[in-house]
FIMAR-829453 format. One line per field, with one value per atom (N, C-alpha, C): residue number from 1; atom name; residue in three letters; x, y, z. Coordinates in pm, 1 decimal. Each point is the difference from the previous one (the first is absolute). Layout:
<recs>
num NUM	...
atomo CA	...
residuo ALA	...
X X	...
Y Y	...
Z Z	...
</recs>
This chain:
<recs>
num 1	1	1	2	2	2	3	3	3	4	4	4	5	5	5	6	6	6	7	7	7	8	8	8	9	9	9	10	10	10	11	11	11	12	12	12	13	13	13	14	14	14	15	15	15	16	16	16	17	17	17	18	18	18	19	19	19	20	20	20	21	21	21	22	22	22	23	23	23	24	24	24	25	25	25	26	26	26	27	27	27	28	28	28	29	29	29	30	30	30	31	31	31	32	32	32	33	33	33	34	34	34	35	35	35	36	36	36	37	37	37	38	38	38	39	39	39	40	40	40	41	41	41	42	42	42	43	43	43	44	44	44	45	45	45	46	46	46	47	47	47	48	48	48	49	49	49	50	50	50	51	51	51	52	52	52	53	53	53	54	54	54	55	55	55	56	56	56	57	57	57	58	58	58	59	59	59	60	60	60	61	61	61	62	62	62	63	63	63	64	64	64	65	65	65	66	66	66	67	67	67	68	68	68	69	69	69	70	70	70	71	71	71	72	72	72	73	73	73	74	74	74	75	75	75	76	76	76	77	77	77	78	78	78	79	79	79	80	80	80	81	81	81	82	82	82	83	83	83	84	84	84	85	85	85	86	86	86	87	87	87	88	88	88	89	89	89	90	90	90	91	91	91	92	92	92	93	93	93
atomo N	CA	C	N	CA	C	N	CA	C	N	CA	C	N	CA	C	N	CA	C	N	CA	C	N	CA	C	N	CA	C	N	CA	C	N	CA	C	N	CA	C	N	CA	C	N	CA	C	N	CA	C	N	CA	C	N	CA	C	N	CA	C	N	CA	C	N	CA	C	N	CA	C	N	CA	C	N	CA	C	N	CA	C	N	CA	C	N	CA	C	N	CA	C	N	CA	C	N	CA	C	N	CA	C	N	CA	C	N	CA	C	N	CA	C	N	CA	C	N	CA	C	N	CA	C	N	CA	C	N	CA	C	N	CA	C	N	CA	C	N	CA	C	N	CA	C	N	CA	C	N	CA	C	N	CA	C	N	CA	C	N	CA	C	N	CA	C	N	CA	C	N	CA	C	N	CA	C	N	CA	C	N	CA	C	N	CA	C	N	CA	C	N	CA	C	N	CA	C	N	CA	C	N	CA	C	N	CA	C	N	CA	C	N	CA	C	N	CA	C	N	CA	C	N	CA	C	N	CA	C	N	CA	C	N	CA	C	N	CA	C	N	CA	C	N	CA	C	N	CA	C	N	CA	C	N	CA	C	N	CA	C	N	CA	C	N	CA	C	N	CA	C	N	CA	C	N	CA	C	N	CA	C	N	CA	C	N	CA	C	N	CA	C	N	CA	C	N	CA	C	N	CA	C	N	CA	C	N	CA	C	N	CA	C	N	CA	C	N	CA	C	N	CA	C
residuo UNK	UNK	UNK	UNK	UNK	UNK	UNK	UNK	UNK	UNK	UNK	UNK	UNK	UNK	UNK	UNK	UNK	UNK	UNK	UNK	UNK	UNK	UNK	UNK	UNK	UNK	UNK	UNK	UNK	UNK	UNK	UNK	UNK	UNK	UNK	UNK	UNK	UNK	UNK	UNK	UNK	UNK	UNK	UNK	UNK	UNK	UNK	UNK	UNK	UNK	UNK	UNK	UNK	UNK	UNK	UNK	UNK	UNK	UNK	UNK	UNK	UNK	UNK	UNK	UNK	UNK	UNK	UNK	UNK	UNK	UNK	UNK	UNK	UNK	UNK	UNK	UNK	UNK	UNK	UNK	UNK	UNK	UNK	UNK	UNK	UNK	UNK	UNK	UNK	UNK	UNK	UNK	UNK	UNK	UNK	UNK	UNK	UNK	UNK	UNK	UNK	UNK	UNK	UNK	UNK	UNK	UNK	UNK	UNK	UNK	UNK	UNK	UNK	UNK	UNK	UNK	UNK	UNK	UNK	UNK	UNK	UNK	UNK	UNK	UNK	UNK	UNK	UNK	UNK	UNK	UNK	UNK	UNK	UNK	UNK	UNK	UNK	UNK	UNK	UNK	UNK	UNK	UNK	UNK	UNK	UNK	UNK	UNK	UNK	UNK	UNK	UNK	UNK	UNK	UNK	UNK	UNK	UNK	UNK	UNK	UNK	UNK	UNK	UNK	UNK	UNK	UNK	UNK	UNK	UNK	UNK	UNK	UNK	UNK	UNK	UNK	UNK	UNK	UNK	UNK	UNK	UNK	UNK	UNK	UNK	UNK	UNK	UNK	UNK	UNK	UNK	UNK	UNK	UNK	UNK	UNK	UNK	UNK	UNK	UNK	UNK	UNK	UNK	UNK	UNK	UNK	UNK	UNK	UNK	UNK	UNK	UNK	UNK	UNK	UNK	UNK	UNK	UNK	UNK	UNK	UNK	UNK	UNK	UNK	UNK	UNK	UNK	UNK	UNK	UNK	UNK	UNK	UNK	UNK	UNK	UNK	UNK	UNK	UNK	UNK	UNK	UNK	UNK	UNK	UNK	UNK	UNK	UNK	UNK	UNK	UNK	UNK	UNK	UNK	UNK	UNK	UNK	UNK	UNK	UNK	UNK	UNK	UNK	UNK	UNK	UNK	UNK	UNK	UNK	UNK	UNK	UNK	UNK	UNK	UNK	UNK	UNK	UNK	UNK
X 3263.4	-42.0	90.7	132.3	94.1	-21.4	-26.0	-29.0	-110.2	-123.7	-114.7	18.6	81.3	44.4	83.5	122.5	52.9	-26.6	-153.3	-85.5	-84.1	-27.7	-64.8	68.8	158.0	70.1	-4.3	7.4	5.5	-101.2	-73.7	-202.4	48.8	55.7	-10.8	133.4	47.4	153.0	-44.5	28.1	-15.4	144.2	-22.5	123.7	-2.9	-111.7	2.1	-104.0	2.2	-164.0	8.2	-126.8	14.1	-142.5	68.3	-132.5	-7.1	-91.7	-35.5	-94.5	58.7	-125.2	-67.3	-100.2	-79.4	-41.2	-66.3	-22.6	-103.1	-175.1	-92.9	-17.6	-31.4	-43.4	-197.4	-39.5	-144.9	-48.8	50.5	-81.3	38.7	-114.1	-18.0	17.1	91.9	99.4	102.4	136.0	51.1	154.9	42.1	97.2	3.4	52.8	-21.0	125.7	20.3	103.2	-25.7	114.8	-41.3	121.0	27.5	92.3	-32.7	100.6	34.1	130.6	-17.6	100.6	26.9	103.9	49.0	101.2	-182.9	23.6	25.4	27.3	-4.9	-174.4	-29.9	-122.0	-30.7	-133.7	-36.9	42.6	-17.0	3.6	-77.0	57.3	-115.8	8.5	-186.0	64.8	-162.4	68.1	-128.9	17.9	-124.6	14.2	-123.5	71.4	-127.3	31.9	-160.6	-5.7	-14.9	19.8	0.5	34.4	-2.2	-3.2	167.2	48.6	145.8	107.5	116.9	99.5	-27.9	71.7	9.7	-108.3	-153.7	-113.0	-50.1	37.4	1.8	121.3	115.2	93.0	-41.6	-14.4	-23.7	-163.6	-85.4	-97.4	19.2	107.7	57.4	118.7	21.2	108.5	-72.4	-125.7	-96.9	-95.1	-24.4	-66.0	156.3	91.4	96.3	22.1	-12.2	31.6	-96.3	-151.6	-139.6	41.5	65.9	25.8	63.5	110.9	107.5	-47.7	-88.0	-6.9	-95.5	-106.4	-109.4	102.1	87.4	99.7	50.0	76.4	22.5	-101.0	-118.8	-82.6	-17.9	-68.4	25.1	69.1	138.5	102.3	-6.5	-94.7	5.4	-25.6	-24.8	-38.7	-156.5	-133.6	-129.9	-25.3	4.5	-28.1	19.8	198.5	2.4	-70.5	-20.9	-143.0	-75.1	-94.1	-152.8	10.2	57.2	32.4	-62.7	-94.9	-89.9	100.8	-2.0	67.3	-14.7	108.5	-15.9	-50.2	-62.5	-83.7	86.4	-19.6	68.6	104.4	1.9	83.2	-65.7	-8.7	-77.7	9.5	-71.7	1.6	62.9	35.3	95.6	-84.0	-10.8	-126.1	115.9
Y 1692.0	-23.3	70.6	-21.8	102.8	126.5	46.3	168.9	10.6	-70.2	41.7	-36.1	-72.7	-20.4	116.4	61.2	94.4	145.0	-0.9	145.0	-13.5	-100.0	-48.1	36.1	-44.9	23.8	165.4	47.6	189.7	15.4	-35.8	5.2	-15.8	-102.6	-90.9	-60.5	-26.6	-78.7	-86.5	-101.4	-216.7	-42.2	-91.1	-64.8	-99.1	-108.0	-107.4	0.7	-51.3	-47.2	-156.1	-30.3	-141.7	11.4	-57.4	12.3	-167.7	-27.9	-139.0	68.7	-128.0	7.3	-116.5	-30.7	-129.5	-11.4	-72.5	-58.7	-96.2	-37.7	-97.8	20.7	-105.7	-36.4	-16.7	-38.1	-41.7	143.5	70.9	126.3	100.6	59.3	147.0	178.0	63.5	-28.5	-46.8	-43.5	-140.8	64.6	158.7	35.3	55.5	9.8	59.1	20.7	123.5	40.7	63.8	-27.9	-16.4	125.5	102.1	46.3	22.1	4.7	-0.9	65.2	151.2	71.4	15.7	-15.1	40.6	125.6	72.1	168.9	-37.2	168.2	7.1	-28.9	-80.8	5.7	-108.0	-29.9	-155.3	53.3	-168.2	-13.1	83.0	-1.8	63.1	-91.3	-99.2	-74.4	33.8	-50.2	4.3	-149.2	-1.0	-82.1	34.2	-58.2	36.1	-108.9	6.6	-105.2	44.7	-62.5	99.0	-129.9	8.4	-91.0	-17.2	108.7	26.7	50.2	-51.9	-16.4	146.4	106.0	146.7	55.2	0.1	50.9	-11.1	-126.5	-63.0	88.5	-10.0	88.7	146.9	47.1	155.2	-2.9	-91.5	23.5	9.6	-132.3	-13.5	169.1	45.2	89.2	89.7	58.4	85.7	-15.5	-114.8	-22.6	39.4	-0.3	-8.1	177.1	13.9	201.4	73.9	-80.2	37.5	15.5	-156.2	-21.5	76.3	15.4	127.3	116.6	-0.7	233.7	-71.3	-80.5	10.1	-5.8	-41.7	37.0	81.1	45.3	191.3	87.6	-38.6	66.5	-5.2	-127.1	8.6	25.4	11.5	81.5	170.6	47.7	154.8	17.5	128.1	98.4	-21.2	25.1	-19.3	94.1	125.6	98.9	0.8	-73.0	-13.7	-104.3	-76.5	-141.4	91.6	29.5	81.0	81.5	91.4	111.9	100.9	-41.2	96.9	25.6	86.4	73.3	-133.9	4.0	-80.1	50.1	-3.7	46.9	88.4	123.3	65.5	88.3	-7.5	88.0	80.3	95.9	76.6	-8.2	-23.7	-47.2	92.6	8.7	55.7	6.1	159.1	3.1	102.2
Z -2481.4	136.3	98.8	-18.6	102.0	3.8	-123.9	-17.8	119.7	-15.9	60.7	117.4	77.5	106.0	65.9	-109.2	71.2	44.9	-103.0	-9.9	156.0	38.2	167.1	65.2	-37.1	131.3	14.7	-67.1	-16.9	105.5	-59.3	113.6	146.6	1.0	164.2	-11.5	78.4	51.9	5.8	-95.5	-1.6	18.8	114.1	46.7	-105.6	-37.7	-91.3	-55.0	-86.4	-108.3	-92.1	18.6	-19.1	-98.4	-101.2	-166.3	-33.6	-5.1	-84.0	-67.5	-148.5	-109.6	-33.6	28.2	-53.4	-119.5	-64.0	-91.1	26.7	-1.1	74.2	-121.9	-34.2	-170.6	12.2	133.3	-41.6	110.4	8.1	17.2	-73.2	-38.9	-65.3	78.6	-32.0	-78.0	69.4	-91.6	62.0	19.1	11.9	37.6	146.0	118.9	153.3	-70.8	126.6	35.9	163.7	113.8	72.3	96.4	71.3	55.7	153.2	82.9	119.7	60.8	68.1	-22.4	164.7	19.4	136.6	53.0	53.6	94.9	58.3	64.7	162.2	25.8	81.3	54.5	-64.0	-45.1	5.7	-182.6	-65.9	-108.7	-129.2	-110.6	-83.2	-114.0	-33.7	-85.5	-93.9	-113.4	-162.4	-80.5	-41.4	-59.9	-136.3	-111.9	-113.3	-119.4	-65.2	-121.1	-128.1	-109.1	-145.4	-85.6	-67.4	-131.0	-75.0	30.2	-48.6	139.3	-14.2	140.8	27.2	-110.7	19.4	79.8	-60.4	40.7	161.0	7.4	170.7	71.7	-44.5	57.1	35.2	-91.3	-0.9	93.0	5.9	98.4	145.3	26.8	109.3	78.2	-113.4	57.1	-12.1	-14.4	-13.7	132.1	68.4	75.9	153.7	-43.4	126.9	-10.3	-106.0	10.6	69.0	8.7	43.1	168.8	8.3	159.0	42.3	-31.6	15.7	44.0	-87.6	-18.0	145.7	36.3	125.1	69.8	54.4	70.7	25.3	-94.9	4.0	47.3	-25.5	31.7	143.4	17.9	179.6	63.9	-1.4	41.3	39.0	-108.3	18.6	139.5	44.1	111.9	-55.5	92.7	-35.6	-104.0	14.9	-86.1	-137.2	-55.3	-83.6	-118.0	108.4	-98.4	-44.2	43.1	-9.0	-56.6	30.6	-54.4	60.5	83.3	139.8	116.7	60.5	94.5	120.4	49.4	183.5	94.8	75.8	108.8	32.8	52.9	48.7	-52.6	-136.7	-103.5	-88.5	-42.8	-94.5	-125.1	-93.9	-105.9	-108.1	-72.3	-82.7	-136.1	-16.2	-96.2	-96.4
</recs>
């Protein structure tokens, strides 16, 4: 779990992160795993279910790498999203 925590921080600067793991015995499937990571900017949190602790884990930190990169992404300059030229620039053929 730290590993996959410290491969995030590479992604994005986390001041803190806060992981619970449940265990609900009368729902299917009966492992959550639940994360809550504190950016700059509002929170980024996942949560996922699986039958086995690991499987839930690795969904959860799969679903926070997703969040990440849309972030990065929105960040770009317009052009670089799209990959279409910005109004007013000539496209690069």
């Amino acid at each position: 779990m730290a590993a996959d925590l410290k491969v995030l921080n590479v992604l994005m600067t986390v001041a803190s992160a806060r992981v619970t793991l449940q265990a609900q015995c009368n729902v299917s499937p009966p492992c959550q795993a639940m994360v809550t990571l504190s950016v700059t900017g509002s929170d980024i949190r996942a949560a996922a279910r699986d039958y086995t602790w690991p499987s839930a884990w690795c969904k959860a930190v799969a679903r926070l790498r997703e969040q990440m990169a849309q972030r990065q992404t929105a960040r770009l300059p317009e052009g670089e999203r799209t990959g279409w030229p910005v109004a007013g620039q000539d496209p690069i053929l």
